[in-house]
KERO-605046 format. One record per residue: residue in one letter; x, y, z of N, C-alpha, C in turn; residue number from 1. Coordinates in steps of 0.2 Angstrom, whole numbers. Layout:
KERO-605046
code a, n_x X, n_y Y, n_z Z, ca_x X, ca_y Y, ca_z Z, c_x X, c_y Y, c_z Z, pos NUM
...
end
This chain:
KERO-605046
code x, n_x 18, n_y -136, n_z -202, ca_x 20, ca_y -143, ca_z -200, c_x 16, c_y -148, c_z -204, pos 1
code x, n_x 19, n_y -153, n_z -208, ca_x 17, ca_y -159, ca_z -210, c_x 15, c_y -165, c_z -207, pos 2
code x, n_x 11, n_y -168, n_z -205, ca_x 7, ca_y -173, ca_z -205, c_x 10, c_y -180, c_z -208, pos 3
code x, n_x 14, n_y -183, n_z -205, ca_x 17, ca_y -187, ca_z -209, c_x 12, c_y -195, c_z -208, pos 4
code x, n_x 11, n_y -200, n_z -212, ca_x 7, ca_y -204, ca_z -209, c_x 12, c_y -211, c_z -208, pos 5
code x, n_x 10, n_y -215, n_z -206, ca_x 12, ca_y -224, ca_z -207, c_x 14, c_y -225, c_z -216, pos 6
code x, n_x 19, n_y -226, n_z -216, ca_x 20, ca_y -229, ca_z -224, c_x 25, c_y -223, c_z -228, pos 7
code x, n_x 24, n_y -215, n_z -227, ca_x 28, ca_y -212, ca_z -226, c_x 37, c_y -214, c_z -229, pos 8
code x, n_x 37, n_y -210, n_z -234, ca_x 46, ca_y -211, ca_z -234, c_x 50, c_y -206, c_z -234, pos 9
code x, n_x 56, n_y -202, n_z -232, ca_x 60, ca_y -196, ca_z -230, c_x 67, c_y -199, c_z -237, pos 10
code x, n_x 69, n_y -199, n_z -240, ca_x 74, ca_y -198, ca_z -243, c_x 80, c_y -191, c_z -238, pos 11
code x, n_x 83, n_y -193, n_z -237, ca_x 92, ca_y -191, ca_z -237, c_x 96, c_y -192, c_z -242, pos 12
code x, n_x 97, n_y -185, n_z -245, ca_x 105, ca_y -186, ca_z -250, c_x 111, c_y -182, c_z -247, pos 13
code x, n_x 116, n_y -187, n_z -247, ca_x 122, ca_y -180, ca_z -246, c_x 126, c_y -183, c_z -253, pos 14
code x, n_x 126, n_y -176, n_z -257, ca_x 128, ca_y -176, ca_z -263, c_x 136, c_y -176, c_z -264, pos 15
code x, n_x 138, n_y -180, n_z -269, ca_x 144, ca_y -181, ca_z -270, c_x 150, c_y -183, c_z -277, pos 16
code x, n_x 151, n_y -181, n_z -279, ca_x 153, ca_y -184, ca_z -288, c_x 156, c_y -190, c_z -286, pos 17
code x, n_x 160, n_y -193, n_z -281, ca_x 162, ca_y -198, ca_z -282, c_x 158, c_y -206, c_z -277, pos 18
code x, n_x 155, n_y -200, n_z -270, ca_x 152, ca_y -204, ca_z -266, c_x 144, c_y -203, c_z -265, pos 19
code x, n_x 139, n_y -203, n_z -267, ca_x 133, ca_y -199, ca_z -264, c_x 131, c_y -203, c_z -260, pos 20
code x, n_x 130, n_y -203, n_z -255, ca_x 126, ca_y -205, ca_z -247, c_x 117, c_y -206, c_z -250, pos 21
code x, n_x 112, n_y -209, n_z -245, ca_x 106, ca_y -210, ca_z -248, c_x 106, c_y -213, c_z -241, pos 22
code x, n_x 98, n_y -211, n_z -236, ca_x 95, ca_y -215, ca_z -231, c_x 89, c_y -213, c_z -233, pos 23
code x, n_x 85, n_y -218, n_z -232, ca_x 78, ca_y -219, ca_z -231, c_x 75, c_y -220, c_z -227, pos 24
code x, n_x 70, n_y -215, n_z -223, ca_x 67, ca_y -216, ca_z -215, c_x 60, c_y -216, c_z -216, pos 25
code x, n_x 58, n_y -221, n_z -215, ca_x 51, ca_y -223, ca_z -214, c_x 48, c_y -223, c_z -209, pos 26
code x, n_x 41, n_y -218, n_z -211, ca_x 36, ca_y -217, ca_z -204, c_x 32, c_y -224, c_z -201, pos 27
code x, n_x 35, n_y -226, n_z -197, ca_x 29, ca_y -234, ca_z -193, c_x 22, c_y -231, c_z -191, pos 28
code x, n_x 18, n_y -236, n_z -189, ca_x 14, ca_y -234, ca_z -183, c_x 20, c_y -233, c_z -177, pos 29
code x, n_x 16, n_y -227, n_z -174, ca_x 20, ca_y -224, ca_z -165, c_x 28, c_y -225, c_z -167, pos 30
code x, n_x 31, n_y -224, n_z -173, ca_x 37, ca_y -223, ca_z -176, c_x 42, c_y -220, c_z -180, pos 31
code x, n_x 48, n_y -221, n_z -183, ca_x 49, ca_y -223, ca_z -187, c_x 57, c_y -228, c_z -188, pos 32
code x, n_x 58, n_y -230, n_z -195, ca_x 64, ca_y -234, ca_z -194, c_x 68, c_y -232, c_z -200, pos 33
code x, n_x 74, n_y -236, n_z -200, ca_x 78, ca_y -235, ca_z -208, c_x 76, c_y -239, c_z -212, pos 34
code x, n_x 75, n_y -238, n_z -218, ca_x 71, ca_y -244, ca_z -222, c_x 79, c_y -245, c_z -227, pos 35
code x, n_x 82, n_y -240, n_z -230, ca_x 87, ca_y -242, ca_z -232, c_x 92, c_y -237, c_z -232, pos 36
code x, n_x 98, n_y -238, n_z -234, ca_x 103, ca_y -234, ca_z -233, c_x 110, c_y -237, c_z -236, pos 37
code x, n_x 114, n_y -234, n_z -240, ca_x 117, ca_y -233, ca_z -244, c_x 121, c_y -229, c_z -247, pos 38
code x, n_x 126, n_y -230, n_z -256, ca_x 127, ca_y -226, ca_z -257, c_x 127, c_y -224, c_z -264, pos 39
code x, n_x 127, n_y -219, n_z -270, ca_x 128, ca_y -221, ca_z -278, c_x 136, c_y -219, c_z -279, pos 40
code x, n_x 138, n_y -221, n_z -282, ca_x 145, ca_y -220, ca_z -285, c_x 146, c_y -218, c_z -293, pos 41
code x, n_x 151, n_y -213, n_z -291, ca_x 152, ca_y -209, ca_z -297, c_x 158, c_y -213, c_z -301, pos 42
code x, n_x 161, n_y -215, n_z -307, ca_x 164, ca_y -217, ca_z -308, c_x 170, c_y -212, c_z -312, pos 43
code x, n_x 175, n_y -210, n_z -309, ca_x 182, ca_y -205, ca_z -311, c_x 184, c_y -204, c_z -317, pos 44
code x, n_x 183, n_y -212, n_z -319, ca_x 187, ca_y -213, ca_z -326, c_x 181, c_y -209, c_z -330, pos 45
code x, n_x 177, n_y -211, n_z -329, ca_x 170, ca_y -208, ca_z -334, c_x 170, c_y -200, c_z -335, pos 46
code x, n_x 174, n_y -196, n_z -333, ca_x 173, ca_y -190, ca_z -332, c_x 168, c_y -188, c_z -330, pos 47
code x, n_x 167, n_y -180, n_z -328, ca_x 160, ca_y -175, ca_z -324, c_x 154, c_y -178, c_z -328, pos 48
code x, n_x 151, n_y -179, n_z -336, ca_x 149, ca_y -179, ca_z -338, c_x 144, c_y -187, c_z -337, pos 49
code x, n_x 149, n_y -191, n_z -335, ca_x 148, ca_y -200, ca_z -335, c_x 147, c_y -200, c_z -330, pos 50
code x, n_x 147, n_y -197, n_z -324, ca_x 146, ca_y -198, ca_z -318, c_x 142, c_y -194, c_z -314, pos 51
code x, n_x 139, n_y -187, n_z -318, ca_x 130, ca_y -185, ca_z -317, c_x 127, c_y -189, c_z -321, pos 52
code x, n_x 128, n_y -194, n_z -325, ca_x 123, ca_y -198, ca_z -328, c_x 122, c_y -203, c_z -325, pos 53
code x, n_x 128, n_y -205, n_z -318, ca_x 126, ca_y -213, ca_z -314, c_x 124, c_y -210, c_z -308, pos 54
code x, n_x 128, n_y -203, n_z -306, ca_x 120, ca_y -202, ca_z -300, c_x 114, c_y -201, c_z -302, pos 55
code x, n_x 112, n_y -197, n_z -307, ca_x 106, ca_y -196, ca_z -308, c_x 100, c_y -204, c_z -312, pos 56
code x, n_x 105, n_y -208, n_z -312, ca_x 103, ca_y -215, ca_z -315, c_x 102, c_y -219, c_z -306, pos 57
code x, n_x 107, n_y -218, n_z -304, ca_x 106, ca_y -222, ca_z -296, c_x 99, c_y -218, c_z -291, pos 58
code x, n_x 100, n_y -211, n_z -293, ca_x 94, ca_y -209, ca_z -290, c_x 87, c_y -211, c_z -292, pos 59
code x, n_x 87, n_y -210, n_z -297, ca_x 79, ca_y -212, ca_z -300, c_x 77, c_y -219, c_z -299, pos 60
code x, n_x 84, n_y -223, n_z -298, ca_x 81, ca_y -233, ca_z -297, c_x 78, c_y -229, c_z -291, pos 61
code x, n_x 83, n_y -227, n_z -285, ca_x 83, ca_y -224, ca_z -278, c_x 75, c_y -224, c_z -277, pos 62
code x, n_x 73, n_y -220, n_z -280, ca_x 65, ca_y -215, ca_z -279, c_x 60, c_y -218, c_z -284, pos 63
code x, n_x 63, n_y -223, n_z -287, ca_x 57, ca_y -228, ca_z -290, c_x 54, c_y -234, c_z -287, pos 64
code x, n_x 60, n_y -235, n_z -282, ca_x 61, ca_y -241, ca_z -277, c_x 56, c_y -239, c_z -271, pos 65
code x, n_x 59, n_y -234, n_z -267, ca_x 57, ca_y -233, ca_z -262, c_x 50, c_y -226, c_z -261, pos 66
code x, n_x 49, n_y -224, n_z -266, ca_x 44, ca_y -218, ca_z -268, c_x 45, c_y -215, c_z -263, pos 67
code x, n_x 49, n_y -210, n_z -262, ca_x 47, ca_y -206, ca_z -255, c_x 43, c_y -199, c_z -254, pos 68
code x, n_x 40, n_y -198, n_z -250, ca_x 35, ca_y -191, ca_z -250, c_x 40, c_y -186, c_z -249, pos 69
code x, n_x 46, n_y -183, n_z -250, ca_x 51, ca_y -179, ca_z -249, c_x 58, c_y -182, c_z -249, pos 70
code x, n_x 60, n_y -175, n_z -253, ca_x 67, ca_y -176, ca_z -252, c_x 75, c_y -173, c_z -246, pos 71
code x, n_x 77, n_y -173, n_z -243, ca_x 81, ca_y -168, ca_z -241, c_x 87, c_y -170, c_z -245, pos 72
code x, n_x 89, n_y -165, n_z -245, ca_x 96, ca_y -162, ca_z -249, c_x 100, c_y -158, c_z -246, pos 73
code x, n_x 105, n_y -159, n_z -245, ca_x 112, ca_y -154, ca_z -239, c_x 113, c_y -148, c_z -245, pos 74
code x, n_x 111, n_y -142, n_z -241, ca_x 114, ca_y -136, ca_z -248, c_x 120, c_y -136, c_z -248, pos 75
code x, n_x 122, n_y -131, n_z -252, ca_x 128, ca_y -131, ca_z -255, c_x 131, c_y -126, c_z -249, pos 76
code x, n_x 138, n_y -130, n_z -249, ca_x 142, ca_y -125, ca_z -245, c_x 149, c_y -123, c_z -247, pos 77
code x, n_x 151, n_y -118, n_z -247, ca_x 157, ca_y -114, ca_z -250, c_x 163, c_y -111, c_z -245, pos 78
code x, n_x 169, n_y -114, n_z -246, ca_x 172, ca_y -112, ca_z -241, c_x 177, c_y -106, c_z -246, pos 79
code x, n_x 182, n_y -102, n_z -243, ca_x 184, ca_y -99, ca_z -249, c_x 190, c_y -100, c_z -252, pos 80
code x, n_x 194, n_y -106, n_z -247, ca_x 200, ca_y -108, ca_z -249, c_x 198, c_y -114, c_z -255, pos 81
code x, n_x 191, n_y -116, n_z -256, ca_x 191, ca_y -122, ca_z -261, c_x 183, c_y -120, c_z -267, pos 82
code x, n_x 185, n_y -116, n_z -270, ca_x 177, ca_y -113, ca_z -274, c_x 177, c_y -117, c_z -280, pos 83
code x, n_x 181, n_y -120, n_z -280, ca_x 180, ca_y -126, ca_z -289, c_x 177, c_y -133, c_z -284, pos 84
code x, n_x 176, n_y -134, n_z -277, ca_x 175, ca_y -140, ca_z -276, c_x 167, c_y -139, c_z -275, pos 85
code x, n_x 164, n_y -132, n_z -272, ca_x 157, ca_y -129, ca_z -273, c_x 154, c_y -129, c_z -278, pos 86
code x, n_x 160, n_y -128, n_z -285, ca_x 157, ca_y -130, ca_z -291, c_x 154, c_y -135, c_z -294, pos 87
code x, n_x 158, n_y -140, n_z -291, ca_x 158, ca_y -146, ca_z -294, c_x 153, c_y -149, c_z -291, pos 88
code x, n_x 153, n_y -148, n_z -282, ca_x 143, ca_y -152, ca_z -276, c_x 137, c_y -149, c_z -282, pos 89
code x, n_x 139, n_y -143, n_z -284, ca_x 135, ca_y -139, ca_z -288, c_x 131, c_y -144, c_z -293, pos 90
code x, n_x 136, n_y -146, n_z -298, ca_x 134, ca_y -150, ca_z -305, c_x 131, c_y -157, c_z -300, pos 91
code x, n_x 132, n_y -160, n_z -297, ca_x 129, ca_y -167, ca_z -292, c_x 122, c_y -167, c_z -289, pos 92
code x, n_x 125, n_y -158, n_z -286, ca_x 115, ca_y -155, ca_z -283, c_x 110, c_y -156, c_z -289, pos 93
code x, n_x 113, n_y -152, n_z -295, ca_x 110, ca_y -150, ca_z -300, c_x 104, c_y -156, c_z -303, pos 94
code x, n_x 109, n_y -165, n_z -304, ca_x 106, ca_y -168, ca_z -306, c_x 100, c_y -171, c_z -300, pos 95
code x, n_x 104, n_y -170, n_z -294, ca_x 98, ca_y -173, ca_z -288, c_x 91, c_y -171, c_z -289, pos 96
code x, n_x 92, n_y -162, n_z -289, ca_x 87, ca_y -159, ca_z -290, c_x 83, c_y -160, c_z -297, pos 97
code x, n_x 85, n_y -162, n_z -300, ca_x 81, ca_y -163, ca_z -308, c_x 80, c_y -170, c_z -305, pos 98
code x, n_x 82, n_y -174, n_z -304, ca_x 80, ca_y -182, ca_z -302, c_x 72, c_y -180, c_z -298, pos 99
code x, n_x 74, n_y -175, n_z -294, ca_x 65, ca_y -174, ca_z -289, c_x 62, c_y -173, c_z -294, pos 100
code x, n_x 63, n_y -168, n_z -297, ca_x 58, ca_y -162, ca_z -302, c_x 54, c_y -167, c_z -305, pos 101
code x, n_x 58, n_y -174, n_z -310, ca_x 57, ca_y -177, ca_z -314, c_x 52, c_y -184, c_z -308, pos 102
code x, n_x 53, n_y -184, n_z -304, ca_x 49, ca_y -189, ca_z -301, c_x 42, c_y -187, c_z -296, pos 103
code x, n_x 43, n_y -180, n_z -298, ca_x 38, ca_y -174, ca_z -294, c_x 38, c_y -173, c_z -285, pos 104
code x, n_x 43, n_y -175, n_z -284, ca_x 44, ca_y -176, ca_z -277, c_x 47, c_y -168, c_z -273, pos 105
code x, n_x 45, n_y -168, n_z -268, ca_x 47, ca_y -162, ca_z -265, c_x 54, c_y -162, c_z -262, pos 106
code x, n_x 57, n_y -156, n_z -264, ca_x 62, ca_y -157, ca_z -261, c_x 64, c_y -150, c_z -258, pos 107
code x, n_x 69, n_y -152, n_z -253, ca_x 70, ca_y -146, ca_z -244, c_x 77, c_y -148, c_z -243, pos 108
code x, n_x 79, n_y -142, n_z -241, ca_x 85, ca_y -139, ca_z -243, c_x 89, c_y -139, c_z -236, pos 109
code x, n_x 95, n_y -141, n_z -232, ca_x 97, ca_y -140, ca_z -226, c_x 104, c_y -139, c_z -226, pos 110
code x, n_x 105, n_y -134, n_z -223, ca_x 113, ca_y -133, ca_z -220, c_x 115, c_y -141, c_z -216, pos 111
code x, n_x 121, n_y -138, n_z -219, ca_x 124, ca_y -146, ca_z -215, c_x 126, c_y -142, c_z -206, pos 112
code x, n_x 129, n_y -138, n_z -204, ca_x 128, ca_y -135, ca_z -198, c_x 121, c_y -134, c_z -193, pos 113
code x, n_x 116, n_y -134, n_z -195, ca_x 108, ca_y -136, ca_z -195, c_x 108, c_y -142, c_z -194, pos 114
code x, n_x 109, n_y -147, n_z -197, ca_x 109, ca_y -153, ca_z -198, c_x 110, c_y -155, c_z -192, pos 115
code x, n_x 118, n_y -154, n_z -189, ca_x 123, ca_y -156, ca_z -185, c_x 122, c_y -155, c_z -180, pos 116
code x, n_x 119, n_y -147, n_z -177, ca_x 115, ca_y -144, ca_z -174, c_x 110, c_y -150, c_z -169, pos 117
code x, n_x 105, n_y -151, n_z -174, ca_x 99, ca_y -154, ca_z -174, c_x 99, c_y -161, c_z -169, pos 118
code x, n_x 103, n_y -165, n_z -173, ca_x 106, ca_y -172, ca_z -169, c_x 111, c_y -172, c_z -164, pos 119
code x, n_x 117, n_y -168, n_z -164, ca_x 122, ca_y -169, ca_z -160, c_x 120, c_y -163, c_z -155, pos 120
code x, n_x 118, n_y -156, n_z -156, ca_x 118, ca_y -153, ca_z -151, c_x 124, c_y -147, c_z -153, pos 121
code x, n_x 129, n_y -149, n_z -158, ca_x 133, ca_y -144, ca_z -161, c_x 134, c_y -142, c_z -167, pos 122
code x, n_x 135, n_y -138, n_z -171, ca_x 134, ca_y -137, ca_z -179, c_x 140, c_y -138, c_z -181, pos 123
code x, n_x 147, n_y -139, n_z -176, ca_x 153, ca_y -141, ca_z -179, c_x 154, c_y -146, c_z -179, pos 124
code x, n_x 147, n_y -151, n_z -176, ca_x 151, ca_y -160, ca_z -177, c_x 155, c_y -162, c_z -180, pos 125
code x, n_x 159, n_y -165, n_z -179, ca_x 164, ca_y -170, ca_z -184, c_x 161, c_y -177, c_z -187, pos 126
code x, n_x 164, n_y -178, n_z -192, ca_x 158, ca_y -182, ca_z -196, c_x 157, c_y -191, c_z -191, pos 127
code x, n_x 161, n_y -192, n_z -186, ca_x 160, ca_y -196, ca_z -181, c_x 155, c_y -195, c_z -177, pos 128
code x, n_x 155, n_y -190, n_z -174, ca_x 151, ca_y -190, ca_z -169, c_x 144, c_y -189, c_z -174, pos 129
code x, n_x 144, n_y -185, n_z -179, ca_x 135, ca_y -187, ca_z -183, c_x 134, c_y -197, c_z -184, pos 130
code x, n_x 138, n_y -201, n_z -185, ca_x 138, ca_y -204, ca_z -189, c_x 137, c_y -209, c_z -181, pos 131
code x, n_x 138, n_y -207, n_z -173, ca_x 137, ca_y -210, ca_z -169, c_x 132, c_y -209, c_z -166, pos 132
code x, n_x 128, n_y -202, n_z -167, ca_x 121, ca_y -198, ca_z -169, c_x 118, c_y -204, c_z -169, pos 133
code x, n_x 119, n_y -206, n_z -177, ca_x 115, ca_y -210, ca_z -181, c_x 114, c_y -218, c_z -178, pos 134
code x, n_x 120, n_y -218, n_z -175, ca_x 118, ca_y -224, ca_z -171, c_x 115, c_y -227, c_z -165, pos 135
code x, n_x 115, n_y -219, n_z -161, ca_x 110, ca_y -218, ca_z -155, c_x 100, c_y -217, c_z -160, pos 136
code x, n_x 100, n_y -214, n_z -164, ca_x 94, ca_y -214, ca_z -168, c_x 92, c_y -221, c_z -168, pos 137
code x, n_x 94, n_y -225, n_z -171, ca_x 92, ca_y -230, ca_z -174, c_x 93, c_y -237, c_z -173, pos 138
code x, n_x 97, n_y -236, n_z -166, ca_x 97, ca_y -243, ca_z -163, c_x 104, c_y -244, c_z -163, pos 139
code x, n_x 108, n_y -244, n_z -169, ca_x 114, ca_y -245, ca_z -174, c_x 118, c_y -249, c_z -171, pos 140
code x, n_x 122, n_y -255, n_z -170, ca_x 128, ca_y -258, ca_z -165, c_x 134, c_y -255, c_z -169, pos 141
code x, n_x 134, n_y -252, n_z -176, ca_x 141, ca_y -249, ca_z -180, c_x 139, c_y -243, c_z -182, pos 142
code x, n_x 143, n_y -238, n_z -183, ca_x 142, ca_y -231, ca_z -189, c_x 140, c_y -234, c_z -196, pos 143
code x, n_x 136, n_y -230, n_z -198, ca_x 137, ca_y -231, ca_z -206, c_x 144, c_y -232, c_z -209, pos 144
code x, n_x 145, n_y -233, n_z -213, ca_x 149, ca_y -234, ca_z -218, c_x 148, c_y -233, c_z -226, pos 145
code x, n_x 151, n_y -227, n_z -229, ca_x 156, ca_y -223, ca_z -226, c_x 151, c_y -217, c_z -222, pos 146
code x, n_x 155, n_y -214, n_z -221, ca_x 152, ca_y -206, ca_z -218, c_x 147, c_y -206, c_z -219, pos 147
code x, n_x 146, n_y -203, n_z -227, ca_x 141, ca_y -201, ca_z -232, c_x 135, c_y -204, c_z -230, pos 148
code x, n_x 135, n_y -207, n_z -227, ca_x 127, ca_y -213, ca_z -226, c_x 125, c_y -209, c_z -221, pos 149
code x, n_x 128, n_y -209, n_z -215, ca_x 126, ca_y -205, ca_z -209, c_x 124, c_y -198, c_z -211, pos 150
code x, n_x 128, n_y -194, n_z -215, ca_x 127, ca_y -190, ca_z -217, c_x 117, c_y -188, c_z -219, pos 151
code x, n_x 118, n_y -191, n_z -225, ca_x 111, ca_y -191, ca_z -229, c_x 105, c_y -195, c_z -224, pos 152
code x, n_x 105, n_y -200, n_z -219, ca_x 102, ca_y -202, ca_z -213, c_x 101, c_y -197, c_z -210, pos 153
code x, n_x 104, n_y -191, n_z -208, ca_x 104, ca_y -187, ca_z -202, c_x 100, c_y -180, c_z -207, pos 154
code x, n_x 100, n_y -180, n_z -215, ca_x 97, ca_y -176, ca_z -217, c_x 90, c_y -180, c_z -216, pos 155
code x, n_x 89, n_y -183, n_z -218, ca_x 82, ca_y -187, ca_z -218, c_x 78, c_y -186, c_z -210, pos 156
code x, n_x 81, n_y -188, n_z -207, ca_x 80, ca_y -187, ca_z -198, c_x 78, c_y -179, c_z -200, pos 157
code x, n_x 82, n_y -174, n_z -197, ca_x 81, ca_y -168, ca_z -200, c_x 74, c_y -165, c_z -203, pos 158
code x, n_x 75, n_y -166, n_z -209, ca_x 66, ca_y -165, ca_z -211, c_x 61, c_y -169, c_z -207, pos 159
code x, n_x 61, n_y -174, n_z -205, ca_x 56, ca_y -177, ca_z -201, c_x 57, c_y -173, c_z -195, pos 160
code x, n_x 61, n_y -173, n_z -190, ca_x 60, ca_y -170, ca_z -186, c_x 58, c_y -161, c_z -187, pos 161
code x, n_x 59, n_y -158, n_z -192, ca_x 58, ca_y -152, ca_z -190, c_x 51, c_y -152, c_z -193, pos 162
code x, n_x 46, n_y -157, n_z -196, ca_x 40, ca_y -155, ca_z -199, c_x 35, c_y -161, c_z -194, pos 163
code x, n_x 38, n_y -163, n_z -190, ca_x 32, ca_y -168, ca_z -185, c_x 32, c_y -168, c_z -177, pos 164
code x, n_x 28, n_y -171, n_z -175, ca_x 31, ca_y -170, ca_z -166, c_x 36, c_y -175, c_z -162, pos 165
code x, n_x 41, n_y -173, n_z -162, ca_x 47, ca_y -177, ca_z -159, c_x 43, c_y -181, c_z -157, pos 166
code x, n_x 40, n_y -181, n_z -151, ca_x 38, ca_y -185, ca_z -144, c_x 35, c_y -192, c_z -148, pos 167
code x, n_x 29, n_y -189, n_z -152, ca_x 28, ca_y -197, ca_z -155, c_x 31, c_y -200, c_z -160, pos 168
code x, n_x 37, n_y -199, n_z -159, ca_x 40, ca_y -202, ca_z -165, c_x 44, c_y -210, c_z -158, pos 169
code x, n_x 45, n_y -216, n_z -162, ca_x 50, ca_y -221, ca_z -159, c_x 53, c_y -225, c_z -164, pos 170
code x, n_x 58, n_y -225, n_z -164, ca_x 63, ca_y -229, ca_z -167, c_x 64, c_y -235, c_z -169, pos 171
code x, n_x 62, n_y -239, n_z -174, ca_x 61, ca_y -245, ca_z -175, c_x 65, c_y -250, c_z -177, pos 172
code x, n_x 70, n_y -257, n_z -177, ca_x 75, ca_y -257, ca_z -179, c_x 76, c_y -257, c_z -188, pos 173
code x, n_x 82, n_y -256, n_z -188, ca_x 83, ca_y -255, ca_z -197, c_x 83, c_y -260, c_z -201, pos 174
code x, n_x 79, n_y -259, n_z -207, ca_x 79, ca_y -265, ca_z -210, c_x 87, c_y -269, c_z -215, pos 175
code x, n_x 90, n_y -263, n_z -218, ca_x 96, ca_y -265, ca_z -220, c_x 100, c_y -259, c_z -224, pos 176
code x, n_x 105, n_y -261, n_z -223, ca_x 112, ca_y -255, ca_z -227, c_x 112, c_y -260, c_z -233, pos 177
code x, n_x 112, n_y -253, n_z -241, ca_x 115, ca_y -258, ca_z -244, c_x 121, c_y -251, c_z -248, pos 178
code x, n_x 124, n_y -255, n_z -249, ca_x 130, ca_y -252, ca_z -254, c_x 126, c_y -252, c_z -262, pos 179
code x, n_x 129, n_y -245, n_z -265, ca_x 125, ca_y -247, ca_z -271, c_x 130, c_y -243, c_z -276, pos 180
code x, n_x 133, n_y -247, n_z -282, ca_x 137, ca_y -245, ca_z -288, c_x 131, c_y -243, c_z -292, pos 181
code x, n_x 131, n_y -237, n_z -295, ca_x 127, ca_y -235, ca_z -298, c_x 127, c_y -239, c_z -307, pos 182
code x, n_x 122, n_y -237, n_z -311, ca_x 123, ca_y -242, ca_z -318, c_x 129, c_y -238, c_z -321, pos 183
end
């Protein structure tokens, strides 16, 4: 179990070629809060290659900005009716994780079933019910927007809670959602 202190940041990514989700949860005193949350955007026209180049570019503003002591990352999930779209989370994981390597940040790996588990109490939530999760967390009066944000929130929450003692943790209100088009 980890020892997290005051000051503390969690990063949440849920990985995406066109949307990537990003929360940032910060340990308070007797806390924690949202400090940001957001999202990188891949651009279509740019092809697979133009658009691991603006996540991996949005990620490192991301972790240069908010320096986090870990990363959480949703593994990779494979359904069998869609194995070209596991290949594709695959190339987006690929830069997230070289974005930790190169910023020497740790990074921890979560089913999104575990995840869903975690906060809602069921592994098949639907992405409403995580994203009203989130809004029980965190005080929220709306969902995140889009999904993806509750998403990567709810992975960040996730590592915090499974590496601290729930009980002293308290909820602080959020400082701000922001939208983020990558360079």
């Amino acid at each position: 179990m980890h020892a997290f202190a005051a000051g503390d940041r969690i990063l949440g990514v849920d990985p995406g070629l066109n949307v990537t989700g990003y929360g940032v949860v910060e340990v308070v005193p007797g806390g924690i809060r949202l400090a940001e949350a957001g999202v990188i955007r891949g651009t279509a026209s740019r092809g697979l290659d133009g658009r691991l180049q603006q996540i991996h570019a949005g990620l490192v503003e991301v972790l240069q900005t908010f320096q986090p002591v870990a990363i959480s990352l949703e593994e990779l999930y494979s359904h069998y009716d869609r194995p070209r779209t596991a290949i594709l989370m695959g190339h987006a994981r690929g830069v997230i994780c070289l974005a930790a390597a190169q910023a020497q940040i740790p990074l921890f790996h979560y089913g999104a079933t575990h995840v869903k588990k975690l906060l809602t109490g069921n592994g098949r939530a639907p992405k409403g019910q995580v994203q009203w999760a989130i809004c029980r967390e965190f005080a929220l009066r709306q969902p995140p927007e889009p999904p993806d944000v509750a998403d990567a929130l709810a992975l960040a929450l996730c590592h915090l809670y499974q590496n601290t003692q729930i009980e002293s943790l308290k909820v602080r209100p959020p400082a701000k959602f922001k939208r983020k088009d990558a360079i």
